[in-house]
BAFI-3210 file (N, C-alpha, C; in Angstrom, 3 decimals, decimal comma, padded with zeros to 6 digits):
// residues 89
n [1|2|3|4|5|6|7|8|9|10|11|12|13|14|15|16|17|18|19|20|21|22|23|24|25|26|27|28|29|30|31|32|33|34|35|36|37|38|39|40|41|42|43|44|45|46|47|48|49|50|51|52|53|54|55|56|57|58|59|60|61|62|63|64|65|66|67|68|69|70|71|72|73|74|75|76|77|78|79|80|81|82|83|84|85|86|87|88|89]
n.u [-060,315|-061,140|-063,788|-063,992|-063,045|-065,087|-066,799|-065,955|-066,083|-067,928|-071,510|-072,063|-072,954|-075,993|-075,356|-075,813|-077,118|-076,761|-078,285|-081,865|-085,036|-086,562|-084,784|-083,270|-085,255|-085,708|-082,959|-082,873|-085,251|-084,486|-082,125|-083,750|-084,604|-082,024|-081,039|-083,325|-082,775|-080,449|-080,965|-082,692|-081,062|-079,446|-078,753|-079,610|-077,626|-075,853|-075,803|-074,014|-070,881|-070,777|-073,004|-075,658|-077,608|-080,267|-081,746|-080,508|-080,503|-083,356|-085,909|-085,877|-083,800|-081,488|-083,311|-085,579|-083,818|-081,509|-082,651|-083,944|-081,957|-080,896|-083,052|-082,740|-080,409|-080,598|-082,766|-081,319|-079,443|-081,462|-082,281|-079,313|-079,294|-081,639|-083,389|-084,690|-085,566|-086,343|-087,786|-091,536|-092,952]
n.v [091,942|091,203|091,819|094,812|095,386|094,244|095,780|098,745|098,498|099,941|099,558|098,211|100,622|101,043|100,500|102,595|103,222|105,957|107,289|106,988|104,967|107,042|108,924|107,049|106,797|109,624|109,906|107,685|108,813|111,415|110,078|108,869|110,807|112,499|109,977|110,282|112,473|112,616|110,751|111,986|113,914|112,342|111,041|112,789|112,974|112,726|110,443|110,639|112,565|114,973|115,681|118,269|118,158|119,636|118,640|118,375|121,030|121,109|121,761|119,260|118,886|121,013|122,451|120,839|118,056|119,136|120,733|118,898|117,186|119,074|119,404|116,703|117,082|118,559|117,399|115,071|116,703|117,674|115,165|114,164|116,155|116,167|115,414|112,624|112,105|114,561|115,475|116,767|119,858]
n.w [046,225|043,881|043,669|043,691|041,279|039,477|040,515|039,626|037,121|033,960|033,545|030,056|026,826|025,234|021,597|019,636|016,121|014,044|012,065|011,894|010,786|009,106|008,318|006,673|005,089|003,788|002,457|000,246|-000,995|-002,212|-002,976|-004,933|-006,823|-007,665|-009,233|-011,192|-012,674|-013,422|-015,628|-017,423|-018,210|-019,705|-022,880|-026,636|-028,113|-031,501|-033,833|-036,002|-035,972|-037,458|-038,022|-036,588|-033,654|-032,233|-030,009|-027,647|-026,445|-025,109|-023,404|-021,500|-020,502|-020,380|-017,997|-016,556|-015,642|-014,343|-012,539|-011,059|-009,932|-008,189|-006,002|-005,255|-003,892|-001,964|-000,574|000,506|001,828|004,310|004,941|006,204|008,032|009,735|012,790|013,967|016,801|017,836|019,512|019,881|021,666]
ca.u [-059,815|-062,201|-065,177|-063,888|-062,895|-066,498|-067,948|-065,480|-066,787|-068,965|-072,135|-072,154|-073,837|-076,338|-074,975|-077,661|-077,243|-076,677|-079,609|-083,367|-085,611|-086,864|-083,310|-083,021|-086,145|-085,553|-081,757|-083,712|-085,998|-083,477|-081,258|-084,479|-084,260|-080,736|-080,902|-084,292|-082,221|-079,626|-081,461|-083,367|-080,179|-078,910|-079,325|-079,763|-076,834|-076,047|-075,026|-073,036|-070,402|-070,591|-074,861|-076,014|-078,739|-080,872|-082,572|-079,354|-080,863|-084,714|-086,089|-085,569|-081,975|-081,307|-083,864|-085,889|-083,474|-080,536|-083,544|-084,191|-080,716|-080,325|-083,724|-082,445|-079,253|-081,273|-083,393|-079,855|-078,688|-082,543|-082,170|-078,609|-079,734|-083,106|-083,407|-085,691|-085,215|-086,599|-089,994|-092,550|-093,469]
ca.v [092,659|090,693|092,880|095,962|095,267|093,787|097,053|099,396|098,555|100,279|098,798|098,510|101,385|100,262|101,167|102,879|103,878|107,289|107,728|106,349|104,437|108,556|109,199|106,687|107,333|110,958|109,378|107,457|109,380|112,023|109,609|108,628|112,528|112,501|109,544|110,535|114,368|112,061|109,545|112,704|114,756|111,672|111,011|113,833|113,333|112,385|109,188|111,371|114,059|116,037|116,779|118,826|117,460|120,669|118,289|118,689|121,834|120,624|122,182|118,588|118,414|121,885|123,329|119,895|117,827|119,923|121,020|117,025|116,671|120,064|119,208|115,309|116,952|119,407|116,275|114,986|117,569|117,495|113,837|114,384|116,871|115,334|114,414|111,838|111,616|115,117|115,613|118,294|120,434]
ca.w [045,074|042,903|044,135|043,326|039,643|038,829|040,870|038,778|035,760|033,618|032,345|028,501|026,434|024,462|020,564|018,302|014,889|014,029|011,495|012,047|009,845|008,912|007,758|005,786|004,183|002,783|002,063|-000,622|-001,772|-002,171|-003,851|-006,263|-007,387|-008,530|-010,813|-011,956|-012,917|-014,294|-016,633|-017,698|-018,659|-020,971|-024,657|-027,334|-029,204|-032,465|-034,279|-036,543|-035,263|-038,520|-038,071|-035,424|-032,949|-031,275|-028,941|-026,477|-025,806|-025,010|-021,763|-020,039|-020,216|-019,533|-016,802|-015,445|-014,956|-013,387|-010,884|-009,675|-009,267|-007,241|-005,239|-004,378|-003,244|-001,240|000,192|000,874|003,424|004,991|005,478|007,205|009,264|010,313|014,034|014,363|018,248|018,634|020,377|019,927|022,881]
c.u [-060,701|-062,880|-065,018|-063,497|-064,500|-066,792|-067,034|-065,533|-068,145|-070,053|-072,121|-073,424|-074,262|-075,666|-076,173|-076,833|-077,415|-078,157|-080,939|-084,311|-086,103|-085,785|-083,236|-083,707|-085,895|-084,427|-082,240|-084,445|-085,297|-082,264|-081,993|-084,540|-083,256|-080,526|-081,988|-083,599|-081,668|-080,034|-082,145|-082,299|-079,012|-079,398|-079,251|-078,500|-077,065|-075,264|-073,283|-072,932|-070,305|-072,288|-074,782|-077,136|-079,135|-081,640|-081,540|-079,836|-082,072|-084,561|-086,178|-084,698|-081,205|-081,976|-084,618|-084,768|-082,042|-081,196|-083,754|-082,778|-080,542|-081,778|-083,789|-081,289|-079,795|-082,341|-082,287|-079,378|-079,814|-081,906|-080,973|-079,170|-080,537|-082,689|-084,436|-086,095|-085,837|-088,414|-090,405|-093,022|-095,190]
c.v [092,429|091,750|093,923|095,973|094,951|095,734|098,683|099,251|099,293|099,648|099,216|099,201|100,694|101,247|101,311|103,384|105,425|107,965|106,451|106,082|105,852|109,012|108,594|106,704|108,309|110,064|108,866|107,773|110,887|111,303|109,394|110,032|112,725|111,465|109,981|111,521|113,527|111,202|110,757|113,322|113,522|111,766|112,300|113,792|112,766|110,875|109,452|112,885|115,116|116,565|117,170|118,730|118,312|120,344|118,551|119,621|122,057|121,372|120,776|118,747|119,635|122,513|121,827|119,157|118,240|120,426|119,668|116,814|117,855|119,259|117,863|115,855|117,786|118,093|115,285|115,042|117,523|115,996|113,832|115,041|116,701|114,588|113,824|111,549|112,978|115,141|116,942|118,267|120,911]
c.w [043,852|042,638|043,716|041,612|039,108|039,485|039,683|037,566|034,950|032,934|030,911|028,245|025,459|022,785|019,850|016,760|014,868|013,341|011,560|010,665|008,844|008,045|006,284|004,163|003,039|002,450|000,180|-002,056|-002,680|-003,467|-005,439|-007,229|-007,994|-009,377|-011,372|-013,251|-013,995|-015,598|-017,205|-018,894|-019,769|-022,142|-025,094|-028,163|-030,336|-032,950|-034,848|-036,372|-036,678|-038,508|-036,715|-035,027|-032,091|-030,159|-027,593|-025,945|-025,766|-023,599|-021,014|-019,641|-019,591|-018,013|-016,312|-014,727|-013,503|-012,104|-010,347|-009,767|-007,774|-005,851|-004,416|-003,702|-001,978|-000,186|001,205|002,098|004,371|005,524|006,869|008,372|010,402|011,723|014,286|015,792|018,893|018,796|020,351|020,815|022,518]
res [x|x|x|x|x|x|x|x|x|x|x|x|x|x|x|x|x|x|x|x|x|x|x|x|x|x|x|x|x|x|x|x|x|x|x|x|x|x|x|x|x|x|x|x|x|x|x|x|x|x|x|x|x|x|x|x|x|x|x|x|x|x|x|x|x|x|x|x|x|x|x|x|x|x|x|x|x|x|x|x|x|x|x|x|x|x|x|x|x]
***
């Protein structure tokens, strides 16, 4: 009865990680893009709320950095997606 319990067993699968050193990479670099966007799109206000401070609307704050946030989130979904496991024919 022994014998058959050891032989009815399955050997253990080895466990891998879902994403590869590749993954984690873009992940990263991807992530370095969205604070870049973010540290970009701070500052410009004023000390005092009674003056008005026109740097708020500087081409970083509006059009660069809102694009390195969109293009780390866009690096993002690449990264997810990314199969590192496949092979070129």
């Amino acid at each position: 009865m022994s014998k058959k319990n050891k032989q009815s067993q399955k050997p253990k699968q080895k466990r891998e990680f879902i994403f590869q050193k590749k993954n984690y990479t873009f992940l990263f670099i991807g992530l370095a893009f969205i604070i870049l966007g973010f540290i970009l799109m701070s500052g410009g206000g004023s000390d005092d709320p009674n003056v008005f401070n026109p740097d708020i609307y500087n081409f970083r704050r509006i059009r660069l950095a809102p694009t390195l946030v969109l293009i780390g989130l866009g690096i993002q979904i690449y990264a997810i997606l990314l199969n590192p496991n496949k092979k070129k024919d």
